[in-house]
N, CA, C and O of each residue as an XYZ file, in Angstrom:
940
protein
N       0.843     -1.197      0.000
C       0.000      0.000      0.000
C       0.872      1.238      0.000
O       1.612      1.405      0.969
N       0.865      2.061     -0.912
C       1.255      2.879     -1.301
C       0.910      4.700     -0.059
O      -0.250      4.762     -0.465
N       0.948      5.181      0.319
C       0.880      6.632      1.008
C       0.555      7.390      0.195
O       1.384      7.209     -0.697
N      -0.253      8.309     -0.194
C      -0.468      9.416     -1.562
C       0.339     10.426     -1.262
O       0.777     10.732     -0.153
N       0.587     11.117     -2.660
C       1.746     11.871     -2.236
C       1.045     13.253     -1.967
O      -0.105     13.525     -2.314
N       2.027     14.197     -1.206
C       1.224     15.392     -0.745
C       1.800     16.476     -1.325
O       3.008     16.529     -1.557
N       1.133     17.231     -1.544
C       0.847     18.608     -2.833
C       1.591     19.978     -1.923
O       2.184     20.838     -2.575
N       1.528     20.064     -0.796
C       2.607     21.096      0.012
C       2.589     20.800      1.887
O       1.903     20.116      2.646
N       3.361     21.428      1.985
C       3.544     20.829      3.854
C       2.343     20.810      4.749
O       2.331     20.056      5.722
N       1.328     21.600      4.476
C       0.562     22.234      5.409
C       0.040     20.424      5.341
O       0.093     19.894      6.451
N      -0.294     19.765      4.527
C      -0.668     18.999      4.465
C      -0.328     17.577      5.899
O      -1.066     16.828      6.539
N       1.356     17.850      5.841
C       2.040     17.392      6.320
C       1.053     16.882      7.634
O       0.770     15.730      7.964
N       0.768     17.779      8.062
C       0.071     17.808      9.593
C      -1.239     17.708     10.035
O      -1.725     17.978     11.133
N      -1.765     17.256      8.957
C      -3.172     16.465      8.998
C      -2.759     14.685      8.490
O      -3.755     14.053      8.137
N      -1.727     14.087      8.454
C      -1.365     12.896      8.102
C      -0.661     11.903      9.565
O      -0.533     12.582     10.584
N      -0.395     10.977      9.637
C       0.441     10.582     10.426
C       1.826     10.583     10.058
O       2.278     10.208      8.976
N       2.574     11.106     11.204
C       4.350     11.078     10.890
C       4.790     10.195     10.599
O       4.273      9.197     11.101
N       5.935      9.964      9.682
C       6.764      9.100     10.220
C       7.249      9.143     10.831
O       7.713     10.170     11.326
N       7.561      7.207     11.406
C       8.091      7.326     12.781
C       9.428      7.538     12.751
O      10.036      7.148     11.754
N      10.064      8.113     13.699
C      11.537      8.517     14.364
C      12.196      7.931     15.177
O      12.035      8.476     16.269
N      13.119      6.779     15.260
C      13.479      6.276     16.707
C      14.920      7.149     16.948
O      15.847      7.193     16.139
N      14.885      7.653     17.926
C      15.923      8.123     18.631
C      16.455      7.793     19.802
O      15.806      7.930     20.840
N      18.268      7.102     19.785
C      18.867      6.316     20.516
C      20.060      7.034     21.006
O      20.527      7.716     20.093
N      20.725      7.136     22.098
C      21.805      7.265     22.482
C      23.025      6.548     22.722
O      23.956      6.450     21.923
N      22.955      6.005     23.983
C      24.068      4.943     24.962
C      23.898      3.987     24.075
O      22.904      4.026     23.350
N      24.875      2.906     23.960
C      24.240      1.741     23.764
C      25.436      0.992     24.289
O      26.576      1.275     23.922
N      25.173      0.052     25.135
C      26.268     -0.595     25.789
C      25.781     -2.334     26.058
O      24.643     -2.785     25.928
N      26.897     -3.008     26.421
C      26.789     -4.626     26.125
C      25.942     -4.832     27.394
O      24.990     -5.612     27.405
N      26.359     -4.030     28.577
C      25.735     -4.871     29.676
C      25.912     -3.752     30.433
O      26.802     -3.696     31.282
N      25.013     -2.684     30.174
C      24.663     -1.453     31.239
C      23.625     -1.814     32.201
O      22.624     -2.531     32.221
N      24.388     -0.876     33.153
C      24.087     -0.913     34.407
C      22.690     -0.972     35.173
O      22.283     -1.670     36.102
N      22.021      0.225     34.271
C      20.717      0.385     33.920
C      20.241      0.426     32.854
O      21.104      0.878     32.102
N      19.299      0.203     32.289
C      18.397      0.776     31.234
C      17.680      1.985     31.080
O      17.248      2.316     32.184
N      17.416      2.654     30.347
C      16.646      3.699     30.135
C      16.289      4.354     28.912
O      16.486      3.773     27.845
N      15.661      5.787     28.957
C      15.838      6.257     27.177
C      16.515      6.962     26.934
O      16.228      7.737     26.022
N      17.954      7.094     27.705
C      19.031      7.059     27.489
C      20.432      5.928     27.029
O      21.454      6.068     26.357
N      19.710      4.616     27.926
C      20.986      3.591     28.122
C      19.978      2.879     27.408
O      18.764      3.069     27.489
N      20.847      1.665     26.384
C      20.107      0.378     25.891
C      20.978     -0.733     25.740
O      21.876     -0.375     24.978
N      21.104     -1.617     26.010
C      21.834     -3.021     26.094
C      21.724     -3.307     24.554
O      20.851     -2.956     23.761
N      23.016     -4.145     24.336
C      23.251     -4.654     22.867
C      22.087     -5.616     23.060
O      21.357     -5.168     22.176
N      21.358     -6.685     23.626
C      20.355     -7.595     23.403
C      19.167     -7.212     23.034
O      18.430     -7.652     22.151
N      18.972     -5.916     24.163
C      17.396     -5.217     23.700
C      17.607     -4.244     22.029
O      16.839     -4.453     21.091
N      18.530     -3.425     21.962
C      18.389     -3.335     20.683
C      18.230     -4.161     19.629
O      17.159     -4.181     19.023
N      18.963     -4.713     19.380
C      19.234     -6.321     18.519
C      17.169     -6.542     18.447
O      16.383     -6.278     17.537
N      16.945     -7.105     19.805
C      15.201     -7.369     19.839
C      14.940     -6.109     18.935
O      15.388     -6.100     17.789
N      14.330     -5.205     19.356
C      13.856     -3.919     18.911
C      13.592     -3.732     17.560
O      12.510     -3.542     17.006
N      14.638     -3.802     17.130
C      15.538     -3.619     15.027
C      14.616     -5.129     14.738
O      13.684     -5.280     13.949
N      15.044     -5.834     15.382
C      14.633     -7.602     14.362
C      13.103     -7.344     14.560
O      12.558     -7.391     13.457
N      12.191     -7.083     15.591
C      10.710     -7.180     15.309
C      10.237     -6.158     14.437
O       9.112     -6.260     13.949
N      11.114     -4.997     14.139
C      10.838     -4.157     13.488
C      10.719     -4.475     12.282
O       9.812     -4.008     11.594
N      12.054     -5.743     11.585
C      12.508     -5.996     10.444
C      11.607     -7.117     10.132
O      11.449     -7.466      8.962
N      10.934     -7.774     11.231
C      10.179     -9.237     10.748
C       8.601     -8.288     10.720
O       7.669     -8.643      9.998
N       8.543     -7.365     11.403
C       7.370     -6.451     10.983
C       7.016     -6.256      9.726
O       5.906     -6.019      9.250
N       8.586     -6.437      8.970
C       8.359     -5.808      7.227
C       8.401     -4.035      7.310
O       7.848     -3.368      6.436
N       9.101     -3.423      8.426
C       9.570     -2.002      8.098
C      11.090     -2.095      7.596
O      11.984     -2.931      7.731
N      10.965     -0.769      6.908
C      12.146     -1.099      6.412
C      12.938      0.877      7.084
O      12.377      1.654      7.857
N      14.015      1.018      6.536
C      14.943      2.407      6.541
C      14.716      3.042      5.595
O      14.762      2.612      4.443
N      14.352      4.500      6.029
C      14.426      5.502      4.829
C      15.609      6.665      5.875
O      15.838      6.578      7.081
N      16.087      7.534      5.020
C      16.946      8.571      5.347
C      16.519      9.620      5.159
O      15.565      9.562      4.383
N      16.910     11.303      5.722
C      16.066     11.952      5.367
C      15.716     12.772      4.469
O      14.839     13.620      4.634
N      16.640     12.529      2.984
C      16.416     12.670      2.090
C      14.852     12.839      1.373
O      14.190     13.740      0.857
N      14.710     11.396      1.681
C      13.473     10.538      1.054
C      12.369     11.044      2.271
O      11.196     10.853      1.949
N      12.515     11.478      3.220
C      12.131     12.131      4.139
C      11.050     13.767      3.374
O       9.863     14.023      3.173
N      12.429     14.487      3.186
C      11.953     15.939      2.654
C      11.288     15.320      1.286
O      10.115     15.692      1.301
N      11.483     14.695      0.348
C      10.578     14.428     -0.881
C       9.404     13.862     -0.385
O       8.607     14.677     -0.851
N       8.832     13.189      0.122
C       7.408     12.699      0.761
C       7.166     14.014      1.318
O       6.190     14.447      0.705
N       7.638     15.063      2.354
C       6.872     15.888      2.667
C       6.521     17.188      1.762
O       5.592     17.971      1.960
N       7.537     17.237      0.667
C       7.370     18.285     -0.563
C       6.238     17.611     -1.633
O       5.788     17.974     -2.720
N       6.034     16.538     -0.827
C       4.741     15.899     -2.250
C       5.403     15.220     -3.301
O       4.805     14.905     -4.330
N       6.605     14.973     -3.106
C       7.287     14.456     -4.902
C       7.364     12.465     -4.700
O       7.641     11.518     -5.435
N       7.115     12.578     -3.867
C       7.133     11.186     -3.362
C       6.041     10.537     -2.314
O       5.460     11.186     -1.445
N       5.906      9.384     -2.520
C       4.803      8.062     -2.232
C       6.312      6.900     -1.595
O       7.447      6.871     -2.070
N       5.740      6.040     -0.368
C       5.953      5.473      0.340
C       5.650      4.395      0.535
O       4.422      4.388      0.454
N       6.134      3.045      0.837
C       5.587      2.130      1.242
C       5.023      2.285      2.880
O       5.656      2.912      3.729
N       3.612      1.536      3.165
C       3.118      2.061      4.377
C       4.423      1.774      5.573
O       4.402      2.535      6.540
N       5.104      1.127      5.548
C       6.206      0.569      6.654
C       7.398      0.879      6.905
O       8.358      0.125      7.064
N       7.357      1.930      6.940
C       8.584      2.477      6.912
C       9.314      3.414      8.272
O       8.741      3.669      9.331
N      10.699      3.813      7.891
C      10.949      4.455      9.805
C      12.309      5.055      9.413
O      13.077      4.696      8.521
N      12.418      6.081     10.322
C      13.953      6.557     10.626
C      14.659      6.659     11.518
O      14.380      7.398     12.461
N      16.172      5.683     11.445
C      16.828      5.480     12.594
C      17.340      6.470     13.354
O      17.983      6.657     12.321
N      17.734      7.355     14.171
C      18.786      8.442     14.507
C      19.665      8.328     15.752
O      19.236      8.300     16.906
N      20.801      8.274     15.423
C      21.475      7.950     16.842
C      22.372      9.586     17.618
O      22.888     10.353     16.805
N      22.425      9.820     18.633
C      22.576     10.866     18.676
C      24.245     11.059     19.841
O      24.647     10.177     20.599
N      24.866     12.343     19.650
C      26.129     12.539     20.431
C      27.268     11.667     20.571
O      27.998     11.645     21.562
N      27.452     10.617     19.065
C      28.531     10.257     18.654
C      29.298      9.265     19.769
O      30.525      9.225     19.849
N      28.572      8.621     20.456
C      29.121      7.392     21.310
C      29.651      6.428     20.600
O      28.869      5.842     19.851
N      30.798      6.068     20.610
C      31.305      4.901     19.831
C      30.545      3.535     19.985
O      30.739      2.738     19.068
N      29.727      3.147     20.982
C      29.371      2.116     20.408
C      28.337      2.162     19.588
O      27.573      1.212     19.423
N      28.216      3.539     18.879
C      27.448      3.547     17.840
C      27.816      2.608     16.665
O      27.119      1.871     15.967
N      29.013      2.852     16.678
C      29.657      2.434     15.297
C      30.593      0.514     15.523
O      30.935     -0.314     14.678
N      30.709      0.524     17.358
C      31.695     -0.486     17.352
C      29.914     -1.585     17.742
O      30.038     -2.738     17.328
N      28.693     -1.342     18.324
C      27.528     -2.227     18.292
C      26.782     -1.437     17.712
O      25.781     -2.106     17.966
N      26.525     -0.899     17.354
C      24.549     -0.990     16.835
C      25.343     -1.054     14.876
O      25.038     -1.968     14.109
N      26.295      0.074     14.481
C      26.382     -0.589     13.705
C      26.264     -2.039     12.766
O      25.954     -1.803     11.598
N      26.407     -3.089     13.003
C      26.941     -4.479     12.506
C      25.142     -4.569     12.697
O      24.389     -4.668     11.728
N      24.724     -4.518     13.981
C      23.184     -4.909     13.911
C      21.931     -4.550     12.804
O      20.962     -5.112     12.293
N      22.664     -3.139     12.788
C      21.583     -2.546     11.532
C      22.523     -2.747     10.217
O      22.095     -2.284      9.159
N      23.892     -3.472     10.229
C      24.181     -4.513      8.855
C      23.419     -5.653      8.851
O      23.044     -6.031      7.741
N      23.054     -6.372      9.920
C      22.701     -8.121      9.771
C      20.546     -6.978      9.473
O      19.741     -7.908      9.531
N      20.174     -6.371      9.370
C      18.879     -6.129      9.056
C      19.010     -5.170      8.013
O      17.917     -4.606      7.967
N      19.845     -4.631      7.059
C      19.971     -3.623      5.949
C      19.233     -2.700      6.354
O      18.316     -2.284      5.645
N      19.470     -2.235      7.490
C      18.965     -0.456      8.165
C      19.917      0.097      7.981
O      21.071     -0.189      8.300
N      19.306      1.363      7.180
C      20.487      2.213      7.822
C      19.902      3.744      8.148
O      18.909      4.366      7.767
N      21.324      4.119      9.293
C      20.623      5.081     10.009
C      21.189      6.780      9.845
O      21.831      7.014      8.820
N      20.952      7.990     10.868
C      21.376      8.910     10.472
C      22.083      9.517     11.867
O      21.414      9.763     12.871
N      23.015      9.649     11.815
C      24.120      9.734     12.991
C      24.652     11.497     13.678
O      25.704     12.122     13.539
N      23.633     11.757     14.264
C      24.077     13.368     14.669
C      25.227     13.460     15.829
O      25.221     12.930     16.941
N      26.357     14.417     15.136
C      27.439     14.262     15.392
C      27.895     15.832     16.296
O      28.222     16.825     15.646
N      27.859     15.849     17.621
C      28.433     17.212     17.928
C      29.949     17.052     17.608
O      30.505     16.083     18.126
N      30.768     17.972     16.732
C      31.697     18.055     16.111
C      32.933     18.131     17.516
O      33.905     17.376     17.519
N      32.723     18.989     18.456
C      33.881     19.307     19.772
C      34.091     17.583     20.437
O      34.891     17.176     21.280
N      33.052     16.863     19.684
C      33.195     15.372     20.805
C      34.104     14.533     19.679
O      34.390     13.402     20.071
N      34.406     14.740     18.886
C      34.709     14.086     17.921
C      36.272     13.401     18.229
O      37.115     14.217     18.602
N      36.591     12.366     18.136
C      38.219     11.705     18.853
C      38.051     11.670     19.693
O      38.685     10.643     19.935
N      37.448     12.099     21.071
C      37.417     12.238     22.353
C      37.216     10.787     23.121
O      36.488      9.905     22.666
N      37.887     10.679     24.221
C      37.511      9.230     24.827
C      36.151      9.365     24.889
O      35.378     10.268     25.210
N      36.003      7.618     24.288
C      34.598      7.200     24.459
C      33.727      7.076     23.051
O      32.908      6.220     22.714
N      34.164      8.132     22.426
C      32.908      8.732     21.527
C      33.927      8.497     19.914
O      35.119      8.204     19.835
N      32.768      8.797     18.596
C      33.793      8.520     17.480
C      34.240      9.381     17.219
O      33.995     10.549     17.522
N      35.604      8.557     16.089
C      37.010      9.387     16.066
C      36.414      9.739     13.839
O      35.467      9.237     13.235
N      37.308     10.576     13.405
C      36.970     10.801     12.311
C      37.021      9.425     10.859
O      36.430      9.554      9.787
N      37.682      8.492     11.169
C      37.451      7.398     10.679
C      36.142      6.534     10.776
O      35.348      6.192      9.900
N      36.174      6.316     12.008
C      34.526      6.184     12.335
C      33.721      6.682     11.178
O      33.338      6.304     10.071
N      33.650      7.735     11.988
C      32.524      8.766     11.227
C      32.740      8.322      9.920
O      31.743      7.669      9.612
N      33.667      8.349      8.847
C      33.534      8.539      7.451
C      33.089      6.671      7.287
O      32.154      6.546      6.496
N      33.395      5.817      7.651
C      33.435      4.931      7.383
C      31.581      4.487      7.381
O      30.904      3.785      6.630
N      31.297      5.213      8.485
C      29.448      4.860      8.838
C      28.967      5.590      7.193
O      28.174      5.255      6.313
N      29.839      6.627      7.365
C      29.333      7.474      5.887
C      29.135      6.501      4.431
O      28.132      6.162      3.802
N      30.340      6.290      4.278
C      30.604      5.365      3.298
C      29.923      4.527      3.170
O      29.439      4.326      2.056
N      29.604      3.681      4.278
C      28.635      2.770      4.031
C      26.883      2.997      3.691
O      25.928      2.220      3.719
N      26.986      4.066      3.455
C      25.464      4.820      3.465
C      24.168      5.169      4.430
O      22.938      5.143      4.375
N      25.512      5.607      5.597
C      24.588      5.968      6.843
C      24.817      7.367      6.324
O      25.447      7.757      5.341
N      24.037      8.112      7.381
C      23.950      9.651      7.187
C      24.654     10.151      8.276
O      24.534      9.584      9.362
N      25.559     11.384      8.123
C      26.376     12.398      9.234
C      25.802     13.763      9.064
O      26.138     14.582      8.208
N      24.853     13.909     10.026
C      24.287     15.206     10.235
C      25.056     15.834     11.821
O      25.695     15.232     12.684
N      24.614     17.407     11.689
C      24.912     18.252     12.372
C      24.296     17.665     13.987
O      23.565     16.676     14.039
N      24.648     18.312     15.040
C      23.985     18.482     16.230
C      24.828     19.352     17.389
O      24.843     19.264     18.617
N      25.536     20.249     16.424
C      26.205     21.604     16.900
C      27.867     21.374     17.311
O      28.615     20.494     16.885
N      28.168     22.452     18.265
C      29.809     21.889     18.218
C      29.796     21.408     19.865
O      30.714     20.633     20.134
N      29.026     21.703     20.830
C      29.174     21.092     22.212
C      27.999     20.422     22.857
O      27.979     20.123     24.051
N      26.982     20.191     21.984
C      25.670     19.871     22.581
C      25.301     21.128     23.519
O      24.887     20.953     24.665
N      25.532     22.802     22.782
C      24.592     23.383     23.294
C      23.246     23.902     23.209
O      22.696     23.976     22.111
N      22.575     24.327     24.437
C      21.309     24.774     23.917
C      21.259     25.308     23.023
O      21.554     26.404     23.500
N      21.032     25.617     21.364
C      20.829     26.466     20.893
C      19.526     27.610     20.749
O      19.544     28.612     20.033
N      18.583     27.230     21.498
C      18.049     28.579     21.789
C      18.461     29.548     22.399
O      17.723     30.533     22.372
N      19.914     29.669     23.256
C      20.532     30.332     23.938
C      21.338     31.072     23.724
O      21.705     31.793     24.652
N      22.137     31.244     22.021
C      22.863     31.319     21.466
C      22.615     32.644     20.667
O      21.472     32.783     20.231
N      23.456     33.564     20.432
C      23.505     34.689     19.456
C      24.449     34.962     18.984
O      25.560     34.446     19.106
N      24.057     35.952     18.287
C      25.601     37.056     17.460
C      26.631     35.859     16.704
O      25.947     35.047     16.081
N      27.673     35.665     16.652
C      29.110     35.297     15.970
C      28.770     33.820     16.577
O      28.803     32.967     15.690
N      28.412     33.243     18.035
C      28.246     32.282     18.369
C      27.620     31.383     17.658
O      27.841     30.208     17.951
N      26.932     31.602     16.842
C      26.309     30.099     15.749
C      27.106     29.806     14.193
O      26.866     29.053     13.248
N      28.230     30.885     14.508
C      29.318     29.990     13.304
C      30.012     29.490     14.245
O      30.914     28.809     13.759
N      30.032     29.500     15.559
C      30.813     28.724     16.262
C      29.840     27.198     16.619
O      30.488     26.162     16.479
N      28.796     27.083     16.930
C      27.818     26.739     17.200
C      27.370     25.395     15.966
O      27.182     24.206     16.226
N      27.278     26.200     14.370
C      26.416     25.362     13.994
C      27.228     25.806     12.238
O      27.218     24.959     11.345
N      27.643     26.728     12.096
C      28.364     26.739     11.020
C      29.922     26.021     10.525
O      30.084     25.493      9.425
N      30.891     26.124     11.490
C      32.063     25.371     11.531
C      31.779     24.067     11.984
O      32.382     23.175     11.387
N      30.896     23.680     13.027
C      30.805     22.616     12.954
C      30.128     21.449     11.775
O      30.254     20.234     11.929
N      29.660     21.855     11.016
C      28.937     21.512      9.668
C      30.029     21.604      8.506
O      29.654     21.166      7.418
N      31.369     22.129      8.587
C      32.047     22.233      7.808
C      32.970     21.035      8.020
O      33.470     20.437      7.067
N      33.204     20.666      9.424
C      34.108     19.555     10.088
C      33.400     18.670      9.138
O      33.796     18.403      8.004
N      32.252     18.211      9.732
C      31.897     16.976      8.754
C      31.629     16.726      7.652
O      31.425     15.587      7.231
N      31.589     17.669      7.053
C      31.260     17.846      5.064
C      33.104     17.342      5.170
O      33.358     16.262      4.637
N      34.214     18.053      5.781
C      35.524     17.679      5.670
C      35.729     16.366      6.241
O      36.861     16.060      5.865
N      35.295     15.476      6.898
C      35.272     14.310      6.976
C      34.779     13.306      6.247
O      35.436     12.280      6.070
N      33.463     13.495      5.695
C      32.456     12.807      4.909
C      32.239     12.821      3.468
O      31.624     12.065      2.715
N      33.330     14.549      3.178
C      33.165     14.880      1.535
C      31.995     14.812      1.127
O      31.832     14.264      0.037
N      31.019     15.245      1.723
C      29.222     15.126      1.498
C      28.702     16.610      1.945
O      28.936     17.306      2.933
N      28.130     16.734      1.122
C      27.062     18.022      2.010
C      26.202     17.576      3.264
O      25.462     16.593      3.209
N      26.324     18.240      4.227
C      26.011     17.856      5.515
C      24.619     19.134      5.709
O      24.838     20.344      5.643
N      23.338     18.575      5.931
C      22.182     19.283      5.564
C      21.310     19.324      6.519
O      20.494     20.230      6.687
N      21.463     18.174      7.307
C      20.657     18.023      8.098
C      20.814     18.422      9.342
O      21.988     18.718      9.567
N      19.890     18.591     10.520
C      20.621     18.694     12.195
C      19.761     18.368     12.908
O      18.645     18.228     12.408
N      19.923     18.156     14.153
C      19.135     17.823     15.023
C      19.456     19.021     16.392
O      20.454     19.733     16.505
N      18.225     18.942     17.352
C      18.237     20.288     18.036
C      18.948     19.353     19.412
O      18.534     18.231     19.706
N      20.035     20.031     20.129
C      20.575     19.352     20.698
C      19.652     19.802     22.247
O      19.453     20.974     22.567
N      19.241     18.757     22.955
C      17.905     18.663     24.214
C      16.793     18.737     23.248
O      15.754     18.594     23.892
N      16.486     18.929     21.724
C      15.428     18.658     21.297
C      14.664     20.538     21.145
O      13.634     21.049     20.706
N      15.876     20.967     21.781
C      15.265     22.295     22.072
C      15.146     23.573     20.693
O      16.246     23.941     20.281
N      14.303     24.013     20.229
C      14.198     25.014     19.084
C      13.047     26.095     19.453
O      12.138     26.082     20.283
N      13.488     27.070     18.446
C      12.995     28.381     18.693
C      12.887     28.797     16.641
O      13.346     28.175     15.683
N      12.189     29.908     16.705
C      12.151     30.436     15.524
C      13.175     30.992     15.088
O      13.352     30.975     13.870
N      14.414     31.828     16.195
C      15.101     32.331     15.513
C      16.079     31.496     14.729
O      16.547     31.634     13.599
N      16.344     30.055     16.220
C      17.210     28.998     15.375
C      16.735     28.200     14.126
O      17.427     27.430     13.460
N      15.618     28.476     13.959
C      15.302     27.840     11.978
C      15.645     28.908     10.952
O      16.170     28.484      9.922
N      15.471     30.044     11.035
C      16.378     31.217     10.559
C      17.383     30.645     10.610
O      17.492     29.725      9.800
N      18.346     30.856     11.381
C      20.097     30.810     11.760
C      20.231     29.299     10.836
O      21.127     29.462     10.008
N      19.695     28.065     10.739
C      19.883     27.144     10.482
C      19.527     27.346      8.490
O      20.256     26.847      7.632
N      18.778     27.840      8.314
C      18.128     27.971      7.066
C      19.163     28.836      6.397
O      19.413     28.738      5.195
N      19.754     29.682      7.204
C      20.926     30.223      6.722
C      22.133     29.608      5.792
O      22.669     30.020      4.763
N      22.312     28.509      6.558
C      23.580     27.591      6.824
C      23.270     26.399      5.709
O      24.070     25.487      5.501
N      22.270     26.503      5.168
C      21.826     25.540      3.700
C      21.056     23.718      4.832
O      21.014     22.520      4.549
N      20.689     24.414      5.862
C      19.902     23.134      6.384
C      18.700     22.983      5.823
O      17.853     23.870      5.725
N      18.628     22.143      5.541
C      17.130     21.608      4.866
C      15.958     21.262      5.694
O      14.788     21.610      5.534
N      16.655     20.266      6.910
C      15.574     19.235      7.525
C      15.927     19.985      9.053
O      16.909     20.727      9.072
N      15.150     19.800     10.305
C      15.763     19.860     11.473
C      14.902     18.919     12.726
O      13.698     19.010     12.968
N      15.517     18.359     13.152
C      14.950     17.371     13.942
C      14.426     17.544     15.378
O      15.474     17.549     16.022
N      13.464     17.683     16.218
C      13.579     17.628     17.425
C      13.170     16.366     18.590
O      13.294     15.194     18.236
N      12.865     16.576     19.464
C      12.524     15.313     20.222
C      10.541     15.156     20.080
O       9.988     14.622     19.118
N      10.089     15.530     20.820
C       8.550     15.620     20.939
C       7.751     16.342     20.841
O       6.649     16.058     20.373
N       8.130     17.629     21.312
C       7.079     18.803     21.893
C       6.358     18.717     20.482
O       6.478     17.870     19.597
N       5.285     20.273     20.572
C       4.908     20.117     18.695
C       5.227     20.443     17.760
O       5.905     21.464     17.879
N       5.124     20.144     16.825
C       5.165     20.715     15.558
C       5.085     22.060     14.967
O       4.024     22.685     14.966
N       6.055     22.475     14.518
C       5.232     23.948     14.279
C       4.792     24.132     12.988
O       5.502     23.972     11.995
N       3.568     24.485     12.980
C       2.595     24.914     11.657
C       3.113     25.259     10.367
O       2.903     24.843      9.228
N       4.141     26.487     11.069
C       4.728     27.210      9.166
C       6.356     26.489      9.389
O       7.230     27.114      8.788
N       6.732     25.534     10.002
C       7.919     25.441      9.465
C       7.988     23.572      9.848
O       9.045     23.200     10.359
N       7.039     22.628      9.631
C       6.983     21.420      9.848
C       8.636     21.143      9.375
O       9.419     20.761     10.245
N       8.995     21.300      8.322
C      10.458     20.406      7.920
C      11.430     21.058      8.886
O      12.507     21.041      8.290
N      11.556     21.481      9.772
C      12.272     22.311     10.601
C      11.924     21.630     12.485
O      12.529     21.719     13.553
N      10.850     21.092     12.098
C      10.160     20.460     13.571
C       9.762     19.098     13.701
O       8.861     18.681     14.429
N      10.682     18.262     12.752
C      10.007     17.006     12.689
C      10.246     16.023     14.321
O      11.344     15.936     14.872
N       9.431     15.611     14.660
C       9.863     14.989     16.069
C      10.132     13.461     15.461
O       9.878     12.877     14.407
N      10.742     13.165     16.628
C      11.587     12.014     17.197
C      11.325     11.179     18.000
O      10.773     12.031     18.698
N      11.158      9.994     18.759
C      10.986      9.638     19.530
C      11.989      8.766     20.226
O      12.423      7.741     19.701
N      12.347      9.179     21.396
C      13.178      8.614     22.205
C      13.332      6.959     22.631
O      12.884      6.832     23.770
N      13.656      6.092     22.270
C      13.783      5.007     22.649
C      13.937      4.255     24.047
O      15.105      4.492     24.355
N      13.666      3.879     24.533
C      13.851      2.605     26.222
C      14.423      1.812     26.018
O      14.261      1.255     24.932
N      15.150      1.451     26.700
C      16.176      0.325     27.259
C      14.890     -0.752     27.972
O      14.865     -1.978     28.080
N      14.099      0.083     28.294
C      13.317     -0.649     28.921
C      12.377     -1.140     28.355
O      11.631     -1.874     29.003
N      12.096     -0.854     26.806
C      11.226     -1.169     26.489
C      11.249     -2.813     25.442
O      11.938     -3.072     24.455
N      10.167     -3.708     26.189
C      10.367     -4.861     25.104
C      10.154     -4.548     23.767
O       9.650     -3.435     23.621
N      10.454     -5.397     22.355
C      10.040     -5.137     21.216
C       8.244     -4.808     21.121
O       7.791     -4.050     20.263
N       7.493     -5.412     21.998
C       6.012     -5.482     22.167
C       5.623     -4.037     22.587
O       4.619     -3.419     22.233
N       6.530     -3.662     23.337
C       6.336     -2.292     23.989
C       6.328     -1.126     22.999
O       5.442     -0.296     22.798
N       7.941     -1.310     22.235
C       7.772     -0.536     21.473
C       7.360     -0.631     20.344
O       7.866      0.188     19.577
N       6.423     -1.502     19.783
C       5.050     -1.696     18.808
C       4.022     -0.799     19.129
O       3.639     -0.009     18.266
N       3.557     -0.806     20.167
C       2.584     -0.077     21.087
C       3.027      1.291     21.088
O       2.165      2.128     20.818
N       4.309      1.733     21.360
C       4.517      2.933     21.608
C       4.523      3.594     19.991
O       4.004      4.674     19.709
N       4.995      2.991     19.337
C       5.045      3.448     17.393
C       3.836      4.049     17.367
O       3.696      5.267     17.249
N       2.870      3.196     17.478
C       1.130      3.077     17.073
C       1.049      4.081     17.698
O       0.975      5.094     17.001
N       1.028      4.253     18.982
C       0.398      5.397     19.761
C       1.326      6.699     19.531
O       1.028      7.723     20.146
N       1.955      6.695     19.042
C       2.794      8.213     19.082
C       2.504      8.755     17.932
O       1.735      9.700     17.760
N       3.338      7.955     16.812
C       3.207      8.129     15.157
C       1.975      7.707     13.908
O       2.178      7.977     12.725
């Protein structure tokens, strides 16, 4: 079953979203769980009921064409996003969303980049290469509603240049780091040749939907059953 395609955004918001999973931590055998922390087993679950569901990965390319109307969808579909560049992005969840042909879109604060813990610029290009996505999510994970003057080429312009210089890709996309946005930051961002901008939940905003698409945060805690239930009911 096909999605009809839509004729301009306003539209956007009389339809159901697509869904967004948004992940952080991901570790073999954390301490706790949460929708922050997720164990390599429960993800692994999560991705495979998703994949025996018959959803598949879109990026957000294919994203902005469905919401500009130029594009139709299969009904099953989803977008991965992993966020603040934790290496076991790339050393576990990677290989997992190889053994299910997902692939996902990786927001990268640029100041974390090499840093213990988190990925180094090989990383990064290599997720690239393989046809994941390297989007923006500023240079320190700051608020950017907080931000003015010269501070958002520090903020959101140089850091967007790091990874176009890592990735050799135009880097278009971003995500609001706490999820947090304001009007002036879709300006400042629209500036900077961003196309898409991501946040966590709150709503939508009316005149600038491709600028407010939400996300939904993922559980550690949540079984694959759980988060069936939670898809349905959110998206």
């Amino acid at each position: 079953m096909l999605i009809p395609e839509r004729s301009n955004l306003s539209n956007l918001l009389s339809i159901k979203q697509i869904p967004i999973l948004c992940y952080h931590n991901i570790n073999k055998f954390p301490a706790k769980q949460s929708t922050l922390k997720i164990s390599e087993e429960r993800l692994n679950e999560q991705l495979k009921m998703l994949y025996d569901k018959g959803f598949r990965t879109i990026l957000p390319e294919q994203i902005y064409q469905y919401m500009n109307g130029d594009a139709a969808f299969p009904a099953k579909f989803f977008m991965l996003s992993f966020d603040d560049a934790h290496v076991e992005q790339f050393t576990i969840a990677s290989p997992i969303l190889d053994k299910y042909g997902f692939k996902g879109v990786f927001f990268i604060p640029s100041n974390y980049i090499a840093k213990k813990n988190y990925l180094d610029a090989a990383q990064i290009k290599k997720l690239s290469d393989q046809g994941h996505m390297i989007a923006g999510h500023g240079f320190d994970h700051r608020n950017i509603t907080t931000i003015s003057g010269n501070e958002w080429e520090r903020q959101i312009s140089k850091p967007l240049l790091s990874l176009e210089k890592i990735t050799e890709k135009p880097v278009n996309c971003f995500a609001y780091p706490f999820g947090a946005w304001n009007e002036t930051a879709i300006v400042e961002l629209k500036k900077r040749g961003i196309k898409m901008a991501f946040q966590l939940m709150t709503r939508q905003s009316k005149n600038e939907p491709l600028f407010t698409i939400r996300r939904l945060m993922i559980s550690g805690l949540w079984t694959p059953v759980e988060l069936e239930r939670r898809l349905a009911a959110v998206f």
